[in-house]
Each structure stands twice: as C-alpha cells, then as structure tokens.
C-alpha positions, 0 to 999 in steps of 0.5 A: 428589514422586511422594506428591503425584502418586500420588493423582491419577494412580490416579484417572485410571488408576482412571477410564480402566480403568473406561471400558476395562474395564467392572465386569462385565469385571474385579472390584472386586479385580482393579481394586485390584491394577491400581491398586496395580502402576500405583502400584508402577510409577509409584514405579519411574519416580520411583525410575530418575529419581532415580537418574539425576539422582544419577548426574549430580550424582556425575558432576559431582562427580567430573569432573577438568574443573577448570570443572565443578568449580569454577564454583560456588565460583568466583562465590563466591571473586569475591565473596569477593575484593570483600568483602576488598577493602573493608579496603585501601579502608578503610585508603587512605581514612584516608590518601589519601580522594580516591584511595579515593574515585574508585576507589569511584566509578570501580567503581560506575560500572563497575558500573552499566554492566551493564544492569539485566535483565542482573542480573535473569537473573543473579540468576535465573539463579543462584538458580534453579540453586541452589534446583533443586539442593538441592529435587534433592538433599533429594528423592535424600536423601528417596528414600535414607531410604525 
C-alpha cells in the first residue's frame, strides 16, 4: 500500500520544502536526501503498522477465549449443519412428502422472517470482514517477502 502512496506524498513533502526552504537555502542534493529520509520514514510507519495489525491477528490466533477462536468457524459449521440436513430431508421425503414438505415450508417461513436489510448487513458485514482480513494478511506476507 505504502508503493502507492510513496510517489504523491514525496510530491507534497518535495513542494512543502520548496515553499519552507526556498532553493538558494537548500541544494538540489540536500532536497534529494530530504526526500529520501521522508520515504525511509514513511516506510518505517508502514512497516510498525504492519507489525501491529500482525500482532492482533497472532493475538487472536492465540487466544484461549474459545469465542474468539471459533466465531468464524462457527458460521460456518452452522451452515455446514443446513447443508447435512438436506439428506434426512431427502430420505423423509421418499417416505413421509407431506412431513418434509411442511418442515421446508415451515423453515422457509422462518427464514423469510428475517427482514431483508437485515441479510444485507449480515452479508456485508461478514464479507467485508473477511476480505479486509485476507487484503491485511497478503499485505504482512508482502512486507515478510520484502
């Protein structure tokens, strides 16, 4: 992230000092040494940023709080459990339709109960969590490789 900002921000700082320091103050190799310390610096912010976002994630990796660790896993094992149950549904429908059929019913009911914004901040919600998670960690594996 820090490549894409680099550029722009050592315009500004490159402008600001020409304004602060006019050019017969400061030489052209001198302005080039500011701007590279402002690029070294601005890389060391990056840098402490991503060591504290990595150090949250271990830290939440690690934690025995069992709903830390397993909220994520646990959405997932409740739609796990909706899926498996489609194959006793099945097998009672081939037996008792009727039964199967108002259990459906009864569920899709239930589901459609839920009012619509709510799965829209649901949805939302949980994908936007999980993209800012994995754009964190290609970003900490970025960092590691440089």
């Amino acid at each position: 992230m820090w490549q894409t900002l680099l550029g722009p921000l050592a315009d500004i700082a490159d402008t600001v000092l020409k304004r602060v320091l006019p050019a017969e103050k400061m030489s052209e190799a001198e302005r080039e040494q500011f701007k590279a310390q402002f690029q070294v610096a601005l890389m060391s912010a990056e840098r402490e940023r991503m060591e504290t976002a990595m150090s949250a994630i271990i830290a939440e990796a690690k934690s025995a709080d069992p709903f830390t660790s397993r909220a994520r896993p646990g959405f997932l094992y409740v739609i796990y459990a909706l899926i498996l149950f489609g194959i006793p549904m099945g097998i009672l429908s081939a037996f008792q339709p009727e039964i199967a059929a108002r259990i459906a019913e009864g569920f899709r009911a239930w589901l459609a109960a839920v009012p619509e914004f709510l799965w829209g901040v649901f949805g939302t919600g949980y994908l936007g969590y999980t993209m800012a998670r994995e754009y964190g960690k290609g970003q900490i594996l970025k960092a590691r490789k440089a």
